[in-house]
C-alpha positions in Angstrom: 0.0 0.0 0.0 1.4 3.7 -1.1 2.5 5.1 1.7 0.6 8.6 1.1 -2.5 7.0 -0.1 -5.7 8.9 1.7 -7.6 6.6 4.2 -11.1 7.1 2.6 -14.5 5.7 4.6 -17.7 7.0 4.6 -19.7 7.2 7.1 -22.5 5.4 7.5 -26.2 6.2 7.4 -29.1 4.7 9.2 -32.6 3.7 9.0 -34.0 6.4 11.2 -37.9 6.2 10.0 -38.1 2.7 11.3 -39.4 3.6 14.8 -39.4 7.1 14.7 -42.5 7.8 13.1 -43.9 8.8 17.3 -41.9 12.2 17.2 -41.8 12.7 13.6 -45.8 12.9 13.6 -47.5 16.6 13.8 -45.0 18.3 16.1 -42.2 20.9 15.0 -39.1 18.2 16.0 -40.9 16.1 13.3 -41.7 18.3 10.7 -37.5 20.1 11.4 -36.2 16.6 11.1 -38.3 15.4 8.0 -37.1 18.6 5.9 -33.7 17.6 7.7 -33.4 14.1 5.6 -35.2 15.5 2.6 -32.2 18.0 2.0 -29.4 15.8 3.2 -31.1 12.9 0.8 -30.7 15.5 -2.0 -27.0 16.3 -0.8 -28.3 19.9 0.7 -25.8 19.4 3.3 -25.7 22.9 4.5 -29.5 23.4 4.6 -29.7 19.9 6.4 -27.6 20.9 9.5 -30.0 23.9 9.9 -33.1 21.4 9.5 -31.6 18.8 12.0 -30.4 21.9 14.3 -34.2 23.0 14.8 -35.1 19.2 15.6 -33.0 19.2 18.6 -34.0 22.4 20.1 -37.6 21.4 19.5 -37.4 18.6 21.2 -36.0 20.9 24.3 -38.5 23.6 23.5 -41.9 21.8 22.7 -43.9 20.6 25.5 -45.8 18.1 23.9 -45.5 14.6 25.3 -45.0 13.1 21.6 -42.2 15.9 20.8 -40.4 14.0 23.8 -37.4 12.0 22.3 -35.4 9.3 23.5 -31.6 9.1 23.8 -31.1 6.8 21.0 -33.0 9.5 18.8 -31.4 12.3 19.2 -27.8 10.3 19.0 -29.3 9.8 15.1 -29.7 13.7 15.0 -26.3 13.7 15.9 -25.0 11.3 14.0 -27.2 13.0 10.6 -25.6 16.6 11.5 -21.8 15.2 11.8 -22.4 12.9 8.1 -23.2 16.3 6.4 -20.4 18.2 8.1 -18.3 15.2 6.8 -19.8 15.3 3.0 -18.8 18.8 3.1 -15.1 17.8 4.5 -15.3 19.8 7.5 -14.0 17.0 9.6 -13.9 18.9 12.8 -17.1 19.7 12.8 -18.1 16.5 12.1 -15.8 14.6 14.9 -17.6 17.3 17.2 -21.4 15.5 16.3 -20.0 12.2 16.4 -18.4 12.3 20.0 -22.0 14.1 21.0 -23.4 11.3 19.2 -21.4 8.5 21.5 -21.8 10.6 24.4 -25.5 10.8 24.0 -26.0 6.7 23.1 -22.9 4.5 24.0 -24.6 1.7 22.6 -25.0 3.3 19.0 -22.2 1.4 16.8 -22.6 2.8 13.9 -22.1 6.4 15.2 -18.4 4.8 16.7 -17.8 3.8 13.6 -18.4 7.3 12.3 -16.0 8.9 14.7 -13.6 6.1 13.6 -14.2 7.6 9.9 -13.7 11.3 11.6 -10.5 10.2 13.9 -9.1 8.6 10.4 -9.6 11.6 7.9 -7.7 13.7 11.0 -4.4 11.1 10.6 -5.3 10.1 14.1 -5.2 6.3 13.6 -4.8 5.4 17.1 -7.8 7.2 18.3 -9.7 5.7 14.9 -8.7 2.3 15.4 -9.7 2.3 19.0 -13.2 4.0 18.1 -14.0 0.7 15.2 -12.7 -1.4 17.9 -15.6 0.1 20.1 -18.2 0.4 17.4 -17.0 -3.6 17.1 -18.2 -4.3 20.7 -21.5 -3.5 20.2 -21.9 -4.8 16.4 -19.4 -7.4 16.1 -20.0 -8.4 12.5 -20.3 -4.6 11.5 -18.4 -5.3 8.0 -17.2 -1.2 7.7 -15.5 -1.5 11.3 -13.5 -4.7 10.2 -12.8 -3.3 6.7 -11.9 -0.1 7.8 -9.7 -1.7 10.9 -8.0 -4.0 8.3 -6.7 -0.4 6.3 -5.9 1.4 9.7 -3.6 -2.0 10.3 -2.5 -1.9 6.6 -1.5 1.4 6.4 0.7 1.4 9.9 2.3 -2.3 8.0 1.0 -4.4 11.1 0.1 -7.0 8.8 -1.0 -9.6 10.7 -4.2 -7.6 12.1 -4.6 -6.1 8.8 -5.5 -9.7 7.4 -7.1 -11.1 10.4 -10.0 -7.4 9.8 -10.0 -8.1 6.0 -10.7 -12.0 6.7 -13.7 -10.5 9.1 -14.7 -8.3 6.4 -15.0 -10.8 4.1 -17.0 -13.2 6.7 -19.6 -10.6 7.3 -19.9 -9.5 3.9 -19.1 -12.5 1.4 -19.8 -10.7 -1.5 -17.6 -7.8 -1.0 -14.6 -7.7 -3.3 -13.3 -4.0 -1.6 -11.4 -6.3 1.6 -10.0 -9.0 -1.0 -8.5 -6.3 -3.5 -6.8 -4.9 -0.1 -5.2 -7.9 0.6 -4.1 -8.6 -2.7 -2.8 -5.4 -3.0 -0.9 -6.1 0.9 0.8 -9.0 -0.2 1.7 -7.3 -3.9 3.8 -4.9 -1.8 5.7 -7.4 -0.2 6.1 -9.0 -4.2 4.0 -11.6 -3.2 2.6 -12.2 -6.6 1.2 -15.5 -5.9 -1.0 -14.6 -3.2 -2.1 -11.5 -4.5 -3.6 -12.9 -7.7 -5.6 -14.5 -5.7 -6.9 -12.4 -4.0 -7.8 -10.2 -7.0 -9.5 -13.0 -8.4 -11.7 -14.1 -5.7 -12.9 -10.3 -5.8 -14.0 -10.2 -9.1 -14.6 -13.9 -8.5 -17.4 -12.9 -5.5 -18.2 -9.0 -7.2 -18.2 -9.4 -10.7 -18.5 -5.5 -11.8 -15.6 -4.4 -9.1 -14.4 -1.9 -10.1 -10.5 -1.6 -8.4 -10.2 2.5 -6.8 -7.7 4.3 -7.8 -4.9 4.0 -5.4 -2.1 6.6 -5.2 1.3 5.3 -6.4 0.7 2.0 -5.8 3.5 -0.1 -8.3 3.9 -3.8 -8.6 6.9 -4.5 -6.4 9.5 -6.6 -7.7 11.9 -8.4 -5.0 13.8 -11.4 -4.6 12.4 -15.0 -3.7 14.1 -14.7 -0.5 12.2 -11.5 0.6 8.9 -12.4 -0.8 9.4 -15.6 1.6 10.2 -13.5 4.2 7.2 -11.5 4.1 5.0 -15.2 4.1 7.2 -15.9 7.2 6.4 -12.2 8.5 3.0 -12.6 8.7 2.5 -16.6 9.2 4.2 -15.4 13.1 2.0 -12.2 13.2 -0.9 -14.4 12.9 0.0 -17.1 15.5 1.2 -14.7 18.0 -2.4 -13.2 18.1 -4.3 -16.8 18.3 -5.2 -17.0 14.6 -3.7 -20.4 13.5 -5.8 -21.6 10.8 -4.6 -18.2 9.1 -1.2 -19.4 10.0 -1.8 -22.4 8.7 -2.8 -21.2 5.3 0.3 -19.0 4.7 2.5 -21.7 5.1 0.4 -23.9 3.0 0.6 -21.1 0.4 4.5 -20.6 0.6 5.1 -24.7 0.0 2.8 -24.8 -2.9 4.9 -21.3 -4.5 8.2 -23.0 -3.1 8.3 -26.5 -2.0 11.9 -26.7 -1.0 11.2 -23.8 1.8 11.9 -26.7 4.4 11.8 -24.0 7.3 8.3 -23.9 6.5 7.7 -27.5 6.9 9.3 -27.0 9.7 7.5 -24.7 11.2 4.0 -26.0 9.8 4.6 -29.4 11.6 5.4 -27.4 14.5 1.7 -25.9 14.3 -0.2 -29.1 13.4 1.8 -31.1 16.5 0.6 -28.6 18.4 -3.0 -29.0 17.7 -2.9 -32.7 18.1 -3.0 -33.2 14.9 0.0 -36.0 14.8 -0.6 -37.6 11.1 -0.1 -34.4 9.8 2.8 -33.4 11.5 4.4 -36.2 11.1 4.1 -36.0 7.5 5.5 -32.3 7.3 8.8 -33.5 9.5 9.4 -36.2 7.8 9.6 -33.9 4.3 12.7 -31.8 6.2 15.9 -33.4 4.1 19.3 -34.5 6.1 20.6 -31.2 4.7 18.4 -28.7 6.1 19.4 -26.8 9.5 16.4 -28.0 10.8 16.4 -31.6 9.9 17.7 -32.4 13.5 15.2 -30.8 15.2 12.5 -31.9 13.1 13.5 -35.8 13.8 13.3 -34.7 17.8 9.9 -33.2 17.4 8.8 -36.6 15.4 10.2 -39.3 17.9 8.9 -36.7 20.4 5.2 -37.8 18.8 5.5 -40.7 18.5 6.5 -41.2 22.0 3.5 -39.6 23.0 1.7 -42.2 21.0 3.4 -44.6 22.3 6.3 -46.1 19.6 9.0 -45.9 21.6 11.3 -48.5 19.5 10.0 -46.8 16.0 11.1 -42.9 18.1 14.2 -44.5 19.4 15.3 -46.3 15.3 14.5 -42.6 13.6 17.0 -40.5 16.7 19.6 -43.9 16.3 19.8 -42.7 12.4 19.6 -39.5 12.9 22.4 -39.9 15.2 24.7 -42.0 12.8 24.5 -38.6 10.8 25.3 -36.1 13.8 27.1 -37.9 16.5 28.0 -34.7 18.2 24.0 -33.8 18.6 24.1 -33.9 22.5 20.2 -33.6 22.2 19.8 -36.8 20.0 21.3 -38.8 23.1 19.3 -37.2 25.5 16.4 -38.2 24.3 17.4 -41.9 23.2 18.2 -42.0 27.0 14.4 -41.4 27.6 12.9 -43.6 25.2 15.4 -46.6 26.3 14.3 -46.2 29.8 10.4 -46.4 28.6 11.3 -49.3 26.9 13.0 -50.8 30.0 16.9 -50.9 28.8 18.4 -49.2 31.8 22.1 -49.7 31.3 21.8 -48.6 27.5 19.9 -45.7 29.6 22.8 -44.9 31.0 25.3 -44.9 28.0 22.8 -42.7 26.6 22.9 -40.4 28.9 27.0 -40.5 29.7 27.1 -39.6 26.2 24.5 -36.9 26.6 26.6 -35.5 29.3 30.0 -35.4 27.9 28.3 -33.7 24.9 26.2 -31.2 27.2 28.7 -30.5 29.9 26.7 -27.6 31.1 23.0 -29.0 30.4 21.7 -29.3 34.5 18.7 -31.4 32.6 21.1 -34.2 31.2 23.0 -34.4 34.5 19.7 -35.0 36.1 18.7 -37.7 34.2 21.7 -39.5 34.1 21.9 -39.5 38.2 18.2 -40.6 38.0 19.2 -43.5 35.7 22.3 -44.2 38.7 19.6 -44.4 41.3 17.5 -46.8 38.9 20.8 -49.5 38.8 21.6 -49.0 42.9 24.8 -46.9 42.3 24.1 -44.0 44.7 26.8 -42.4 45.1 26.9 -41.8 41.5 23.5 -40.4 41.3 24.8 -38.2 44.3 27.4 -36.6 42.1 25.8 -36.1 38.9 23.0 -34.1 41.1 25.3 -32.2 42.6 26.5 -30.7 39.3 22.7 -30.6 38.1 21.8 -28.2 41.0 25.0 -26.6 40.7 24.3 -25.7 37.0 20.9 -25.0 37.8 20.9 -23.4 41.4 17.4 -22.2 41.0 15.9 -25.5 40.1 14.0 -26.0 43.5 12.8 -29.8 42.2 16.7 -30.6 41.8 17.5 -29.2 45.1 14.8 -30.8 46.6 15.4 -34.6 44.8 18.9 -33.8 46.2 18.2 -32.9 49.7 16.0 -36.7 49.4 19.4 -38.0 48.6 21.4 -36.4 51.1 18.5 -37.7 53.7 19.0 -41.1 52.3 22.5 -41.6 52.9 22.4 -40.0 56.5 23.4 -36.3 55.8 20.9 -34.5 57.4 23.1 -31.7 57.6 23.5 -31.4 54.1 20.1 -32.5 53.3 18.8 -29.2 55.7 20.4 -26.9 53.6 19.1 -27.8 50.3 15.3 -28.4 51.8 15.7 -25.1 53.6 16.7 -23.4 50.1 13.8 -25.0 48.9 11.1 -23.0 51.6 12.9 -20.2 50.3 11.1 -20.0 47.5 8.4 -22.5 48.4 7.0 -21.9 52.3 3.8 -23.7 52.0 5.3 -27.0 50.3 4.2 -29.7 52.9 6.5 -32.5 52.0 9.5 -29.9 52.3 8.2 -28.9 55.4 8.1 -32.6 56.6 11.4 -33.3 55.4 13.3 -30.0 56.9 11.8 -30.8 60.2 13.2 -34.2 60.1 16.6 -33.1 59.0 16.8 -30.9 62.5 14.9 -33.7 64.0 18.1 -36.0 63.7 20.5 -33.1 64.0 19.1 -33.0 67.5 17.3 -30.1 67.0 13.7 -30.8 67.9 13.0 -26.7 68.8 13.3 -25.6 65.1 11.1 -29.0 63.8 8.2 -28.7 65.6 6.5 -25.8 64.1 7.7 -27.6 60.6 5.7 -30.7 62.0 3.2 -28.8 62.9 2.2 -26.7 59.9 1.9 -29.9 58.0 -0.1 -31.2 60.6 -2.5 -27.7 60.1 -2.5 -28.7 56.6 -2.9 -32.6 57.1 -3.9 -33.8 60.6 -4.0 -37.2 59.5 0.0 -37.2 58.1 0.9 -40.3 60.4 4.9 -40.1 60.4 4.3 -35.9 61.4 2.0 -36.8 64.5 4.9 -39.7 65.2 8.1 -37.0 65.1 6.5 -34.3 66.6 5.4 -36.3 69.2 8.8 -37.6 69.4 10.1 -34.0 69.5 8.2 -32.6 72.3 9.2 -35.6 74.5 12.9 -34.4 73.5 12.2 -31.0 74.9 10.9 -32.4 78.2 7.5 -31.6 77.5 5.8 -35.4 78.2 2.2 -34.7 78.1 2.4 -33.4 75.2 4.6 -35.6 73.2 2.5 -38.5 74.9 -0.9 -37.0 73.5 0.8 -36.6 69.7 1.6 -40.3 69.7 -1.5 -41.6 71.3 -3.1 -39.4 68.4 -0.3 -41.4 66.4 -1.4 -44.8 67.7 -5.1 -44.2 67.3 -4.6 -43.2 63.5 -2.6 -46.2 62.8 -5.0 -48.6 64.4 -7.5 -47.5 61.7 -5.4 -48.1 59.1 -3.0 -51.1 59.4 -1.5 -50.2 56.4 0.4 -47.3 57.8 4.2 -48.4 58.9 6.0 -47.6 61.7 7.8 -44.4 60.9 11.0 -44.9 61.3 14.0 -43.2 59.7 14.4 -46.2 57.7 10.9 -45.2 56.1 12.1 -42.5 54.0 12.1 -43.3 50.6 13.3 -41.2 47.6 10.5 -39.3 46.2 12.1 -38.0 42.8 9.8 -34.1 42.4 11.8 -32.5 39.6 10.2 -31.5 36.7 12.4 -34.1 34.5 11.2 -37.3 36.6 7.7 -36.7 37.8 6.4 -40.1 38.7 9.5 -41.8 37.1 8.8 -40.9 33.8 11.8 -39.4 32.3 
């Protein structure tokens, strides 16, 4: 679009007989405002201001209960007086009637619209745009606020919301050609040739006598493949950052078919179908990404990523193994091998996986993780210990790692170690129970039963019937001497377990790793 090409709209007019024949009927408001639409009707604009003018002081003046007009009414007047200041291109005057015209009905859309028209003819396209948004909330399939929204977007080159108003246009008026010559003539100058035929087609296609505006310097464009793909890339990630992905869609359906060696949009359209469940299709798009492409890695990720979730682990495991043979540095492809060899039950080819992953990824906390999870799988805890020590030290704000590790730490008896990492953990998270639980048995067996009683006893607030939290803090107020106390906790204690044999003794022995990080949940890598 030409850069200094004149945002012309028109305002609109309304049907203001229909139900308005009570105060147009023998009273001098009705007999002003009929000679008012006779002379703007036979574009006497100057002689209809005067003629609406007198309708609105009569309806001040005269007493008569029919002269009596309602708010809706005279916003009409308004709205009549600001067209024929507009016709006559006194825009001020006009945007003067249509913001009496709001003021008087908020509800009226089509006189929003108008002051959208006004705002627009003034180069104020902020205040225009937000005025058709308006008139938009009370008429949402008002085709002239979507129309004229998709030119405001146009001409400030926000493309995206240009095409998502023209599209609208188009749905509340299929047979207008006026929003599909737009677009056509948006993607002409980005040299989008392809596209834009197509639109100019489907207007005379849907309008037959269309006849195209004249539009001020406006050129065929001529630019190279690589920036005409650019522009279908531009506005494909306009249109899914503001939720329209079917629009998306279509754009990178519409680059492939003009260029079907544009892998990246493959790439990117898989990306959009996988994430709308839509598996078979994404699949197919990935798969299309050659061994050459920058994204052919990351496109066999995404697929055995798919198919895991459909469950084909061995089939996701043979296409990263092949993709590997081609990119054996890809510290990414091992990681998730690692995964899918654990879901398939192969724990020690787990592990080479992931000691691969790791010595590719020295500074991945994630792959760390996993491989000391995959140590604690085969009994080799000390390992496990190590590789989550330089998880949480590359990631020191990952609370689940601190937390798995503090577990660890509790495991093998370090419950001075363990405190420190739990209490890192309340930090951040002061209402987590089970870190509440496990801090106050950390201080518990450091012999500090003052500081783990009120952790005891906020999960007990929490969950009155946690059995091993009645049993410590029980245990801890016998500690501090106080006996009746301690003995009414673990009578409580004893009574809970009695109705439910199922609960164990809680003993330190009792606590059992409880992997929380986001990598593990549940033991699912």
């Amino acid at each position: 679009m030409a850069v200094n090409e004149p945002l012309n709209f028109m305002p609109l007019d309304l049907d203001t007989f229909t139900g308005s024949e009570r105060f147009m009927a023998g009273t001098r408001l009705g007999a002003a405002f009929s000679q008012g639409i006779r002379s703007y009707l036979r574009s006497i604009y100057a002689e209809a201001i005067e003629h609406f003018k007198a309708a609105l002081i009569a309806a001040y003046v005269d007493g008569e209960e029919q002269a009596q007009i309602f708010d809706r009414e005279r916003a009409i007047i308004y709205l009549y007086i600001g067209n024929a200041q507009a016709f006559q291109e006194d825009w001020e005057a006009a945007l003067r009637e249509y913001l009496e015209a709001v003021q008087t009905d908020p509800q009226l859309a089509e006189a929003h619209y108008n002051l959208g028209v006004a705002f627009a003819a003034c180069g104020q396209l902020d205040r225009a745009i937000a005025a058709f948004k308006e008139a938009l909330e009370h008429n949402p399939n008002l085709y002239e606020a979507h129309f004229s929204l998709g030119r405001c977007y146009q001409r400030m080159e926000d493309a995206g919301r240009a095409y998502i108003h023209y599209t609208s246009a188009c749905n509340a008026r299929p047979q207008a050609a006026e929003p599909r010559y737009y677009m056509g003539l948006m993607h002409q100058s980005h040299g989008a040739h392809e596209l834009a035929q197509r639109c100019f087609a489907e207007a005379l296609r849907v309008e037959p006598t269309f006849i195209s505006p004249e539009v001020q310097d406006e050129v065929l464009v001529h630019r190279s493949e690589e920036e005409v793909a650019q522009w279908y890339y531009r506005l494909s990630q306009d249109l899914k950052q503001q939720g329209y992905e079917e629009e998306a869609e279509r754009i990178y359906r519409a680059l492939l078919q003009w260029r079907s060696a544009e892998h990246q949009a493959r790439y990117l359209l898989g990306n959009l179908l996988a994430r709308n469940r839509r598996w078979d299709e994404a699949l197919e798009e990935y798969g299309k990404v050659p061994p050459q492409h920058k994204h052919y890695t990351e496109a066999r990720l995404r697929m055995s990523a798919v198919l895991r979730l459909l469950k084909c682990s061995k089939q996701a495991y043979d296409l990263l193994f092949e993709c590997a043979k081609l990119n054996p540095g890809n510290g990414q492809l091992f990681l998730n091998m690692g995964k899918l060899l654990y879901d398939m039950g192969l724990n020690s080819a787990a592990v080479r996986a992931f000691e691969r992953a790791v010595h590719l990824l020295p500074r991945d906390p994630q792959a760390h993780y996993l491989l000391g999870f995959m140590y604690m799988v085969l009994g080799r805890e000390s390992w496990a210990l190590a590789a989550w020590r330089k998880a949480v030290e590359l990631a020191p704000a990952a609370l689940s790692l601190r937390y798995d590790l503090g577990y660890m730490y509790t495991r093998r008896g370090r419950y001075d170690l363990a405190s420190k990492e739990f209490a890192r953990v309340l930090e951040q998270w002061p209402e987590d129970m089970e870190t509440n639980f496990m801090l106050g048995l950390c201080y518990k067996e450091l012999m500090e039963p003052a500081r783990s009683i009120p952790l005891f006893e906020k999960v007990l607030r929490r969950s009155p019937r946690h059995a091993q939290a009645l049993y410590y803090l029980g245990a801890c107020y016998l500690q501090i001497g106080n006996t009746s106390l301690g003995k009414a906790y673990l009578r409580r204690y004893d009574h809970l377990s009695r109705q439910n044999q199922s609960v164990a003794m809680a003993t330190n022995s009792s606590v059992m790793l409880h992997a929380r990080s986001i990598y593990s949940n549940n033991g699912n890598l």
